[in-house]
N, C-alpha and C positions, 0 to 999 in steps of 0.2 A: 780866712776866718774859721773857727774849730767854735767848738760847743762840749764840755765835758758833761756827762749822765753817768751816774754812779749805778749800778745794777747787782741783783743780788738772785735775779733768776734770764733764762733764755727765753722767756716767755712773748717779750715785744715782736711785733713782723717785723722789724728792721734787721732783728736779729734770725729772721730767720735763715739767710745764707752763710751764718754760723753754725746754727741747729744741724745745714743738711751738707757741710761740706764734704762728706763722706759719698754723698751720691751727685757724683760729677755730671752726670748726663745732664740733671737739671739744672746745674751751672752752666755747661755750655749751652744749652738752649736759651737761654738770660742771659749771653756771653760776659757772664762773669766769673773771677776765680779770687781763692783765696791764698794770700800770701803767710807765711808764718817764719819767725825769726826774727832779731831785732835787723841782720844786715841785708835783707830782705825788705822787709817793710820800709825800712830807711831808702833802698832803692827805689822800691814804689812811688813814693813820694817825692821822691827827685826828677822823676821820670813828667812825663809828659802824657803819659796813659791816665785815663781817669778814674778816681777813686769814690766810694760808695761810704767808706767807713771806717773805725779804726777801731779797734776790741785791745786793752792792755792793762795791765796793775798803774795803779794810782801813780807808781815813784816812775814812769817813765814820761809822765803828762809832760814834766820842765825841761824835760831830754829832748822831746820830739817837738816841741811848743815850734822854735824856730820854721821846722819844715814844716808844720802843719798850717802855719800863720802866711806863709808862701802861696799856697794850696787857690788855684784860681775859684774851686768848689767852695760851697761850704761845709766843713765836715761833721759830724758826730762823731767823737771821741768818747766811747762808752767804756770804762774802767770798773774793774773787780778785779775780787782775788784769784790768786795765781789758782787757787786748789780747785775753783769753780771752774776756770778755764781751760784744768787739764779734764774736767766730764768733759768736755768737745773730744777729746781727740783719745782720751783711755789711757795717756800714759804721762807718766811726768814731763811734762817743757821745763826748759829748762830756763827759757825766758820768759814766755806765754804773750807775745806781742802775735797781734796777727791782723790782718785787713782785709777788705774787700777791693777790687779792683774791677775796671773794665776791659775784656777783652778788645782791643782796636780791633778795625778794620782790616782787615786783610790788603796787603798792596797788590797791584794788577804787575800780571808779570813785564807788560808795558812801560808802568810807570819805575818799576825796580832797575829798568837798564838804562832807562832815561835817567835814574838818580846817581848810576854805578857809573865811573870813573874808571878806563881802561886802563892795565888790561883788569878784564872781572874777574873776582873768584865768588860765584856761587858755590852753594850745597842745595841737596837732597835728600830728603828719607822717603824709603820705601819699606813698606810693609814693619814699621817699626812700632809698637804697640808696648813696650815697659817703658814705665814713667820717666823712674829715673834713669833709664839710659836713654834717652830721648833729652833729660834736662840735660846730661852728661854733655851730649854731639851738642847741643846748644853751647854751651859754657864754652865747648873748644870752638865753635863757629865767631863766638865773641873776640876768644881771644886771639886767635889769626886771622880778624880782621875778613872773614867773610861778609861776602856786602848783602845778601840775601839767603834765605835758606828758601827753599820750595817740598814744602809739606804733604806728601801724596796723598791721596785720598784712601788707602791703606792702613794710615797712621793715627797714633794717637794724638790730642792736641797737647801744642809744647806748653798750653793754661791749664793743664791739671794742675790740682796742689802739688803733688810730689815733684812733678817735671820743672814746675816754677821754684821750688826749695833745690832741687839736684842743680839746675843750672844757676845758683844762686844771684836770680834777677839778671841774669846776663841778658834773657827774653826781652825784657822790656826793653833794649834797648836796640835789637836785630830784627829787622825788615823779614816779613813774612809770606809768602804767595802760599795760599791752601787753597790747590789745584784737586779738580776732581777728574782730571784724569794724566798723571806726571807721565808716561810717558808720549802724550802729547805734548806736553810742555817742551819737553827736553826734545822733540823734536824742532817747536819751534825754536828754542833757544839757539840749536844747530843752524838755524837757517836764517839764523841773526848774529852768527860767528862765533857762538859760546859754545865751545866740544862738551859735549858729555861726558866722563872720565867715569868708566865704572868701578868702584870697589869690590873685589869681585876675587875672592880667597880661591875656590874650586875650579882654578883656572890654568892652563898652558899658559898663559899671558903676560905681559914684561913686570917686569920689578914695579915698584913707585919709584924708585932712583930714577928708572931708565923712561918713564912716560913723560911725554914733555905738557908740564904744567905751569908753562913761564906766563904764555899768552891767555887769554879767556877761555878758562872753562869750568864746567861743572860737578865736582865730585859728589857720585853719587851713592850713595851707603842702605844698606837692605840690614834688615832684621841675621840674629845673629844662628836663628838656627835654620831657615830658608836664603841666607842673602837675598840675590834681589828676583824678582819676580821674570819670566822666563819674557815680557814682553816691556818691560821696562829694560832689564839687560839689552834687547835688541836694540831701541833706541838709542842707546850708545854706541858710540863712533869709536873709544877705545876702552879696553879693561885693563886694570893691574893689580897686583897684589904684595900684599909685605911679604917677604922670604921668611917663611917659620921651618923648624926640624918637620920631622915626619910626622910623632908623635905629638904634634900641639895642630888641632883642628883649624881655632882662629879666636884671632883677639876680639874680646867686648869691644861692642861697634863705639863706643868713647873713645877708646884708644884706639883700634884704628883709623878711625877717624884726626885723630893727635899727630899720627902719623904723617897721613895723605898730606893733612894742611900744612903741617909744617915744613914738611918737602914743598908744599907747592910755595911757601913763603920763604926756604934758603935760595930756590930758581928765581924766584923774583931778587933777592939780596933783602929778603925783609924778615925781621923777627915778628915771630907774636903781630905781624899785620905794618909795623913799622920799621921804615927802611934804616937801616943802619947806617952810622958816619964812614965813610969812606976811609 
């Protein structure tokens, strides 16, 4: 069930994690975030994460009515004009849809392998702190079919606005462990049969063609202008790297991350996460 409230200032508390979504700390401390875009929001609301609220122009109320009427919550659907709803943000939308969401739970990295299905492919970030390249490695974790990411405590959360616009809702739908110390993780992982596999550019180290990433393991990806952190690298059991010329340092950790996984999903015989017809 929804509720529509026509509004003509930001004034109400309800609205106040509209008023502040520019200052995310106070978001995640109330683990909540804001989504913006229509195919964005339209995921939120499909998803099974819970919802706080709904901020859009009058002509999308019959567009969204369906999913909203779905909605186990009850919502407030508060509508204004588009030119009100770009003061939130300073610049034109081009749609000006946007919501409130709940950050879930975090899953235990216990219950993430009980839920995974051999052989596993996890991910990693370490020391990863831009939005959108963090929403990026998310959107490629979706789309080949990683069954968990593990979020070091280095990194930024993949619930910021921007990270949840970059990976466009891909989040809501991938299993989460926000570990406060990943290279313990990743050791446990090891000692529950899951390799480590470092992403690791400044390295003597085999190709990604040549690392074997058939069986259970963990690709693990570091910030683009430290990689990965000198004590999380060791945790890993193996490092590889994509073959670049001399003169190209290294790829935006999205893409190579695009890379890694999709290598690790031709070794399996699986596109995009899905296995191919014979």
């Amino acid at each position: 069930m929804f509720t529509v409230q026509a509004i003509g200032s930001f004034d109400l508390p309800e609205l106040a994690p509209y008023r502040t979504m520019r200052l995310q700390h106070e978001h995640r401390l109330q683990r909540i975030f804001v989504a913006e875009g229509e195919k964005i929001v339209r995921r939120l609301l499909e998803s099974r994460l819970g919802v706080v609220s709904v901020l859009l122009p009058r002509k999308w109320v019959p567009e969204f009515a369906p999913l909203l009427e779905r909605r186990p919550e009850h919502l407030c659907v508060f509508v204004a004009e588009k030119e009100l709803l770009e003061t939130l943000t300073g610049f034109t939308m081009y749609q000006g849809l946007l919501a409130v969401g709940r950050v879930p739970e975090a899953v235990t990295l216990e219950a993430a392998l009980a839920a995974s299905p051999r052989p596993r492919l996890f991910a990693a970030v370490d020391g990863l702190s831009n939005a959108e390249n963090l929403g990026n490695l998310v959107r490629n974790c979706a789309a080949f079919g990683v069954q968990t990411l593990l979020v070091g405590e280095t990194c930024s959360s993949p619930y910021l606005r921007r990270a949840v616009r970059a990976s466009m809702g891909a989040v809501f739908q991938l299993p989460l462990v926000e570990t406060a110390d990943l290279a313990a993780a990743l050791r446990e992982l090891q000692s529950r049969g899951v390799r480590a596999v470092a992403a690791h550019p400044h390295s003597e180290r085999r190709a990604v063609a040549e690392a074997d990433l058939a069986d259970d393991c963990c690709l693990v990806f570091g910030s683009e202008g430290y990689g990965l952190s000198p004590r999380v690298l060791a945790a890993c059991t193996q490092a590889a790297a994509i073959p670049m010329p001399a003169h190209v340092d290294s790829l935006n950790v999205g893409s190579a991350a695009a890379v890694f996984l999709y290598e690790a999903c031709r070794q399996r015989g699986r596109m995009g996460g899905v296995k191919r017809d014979a």
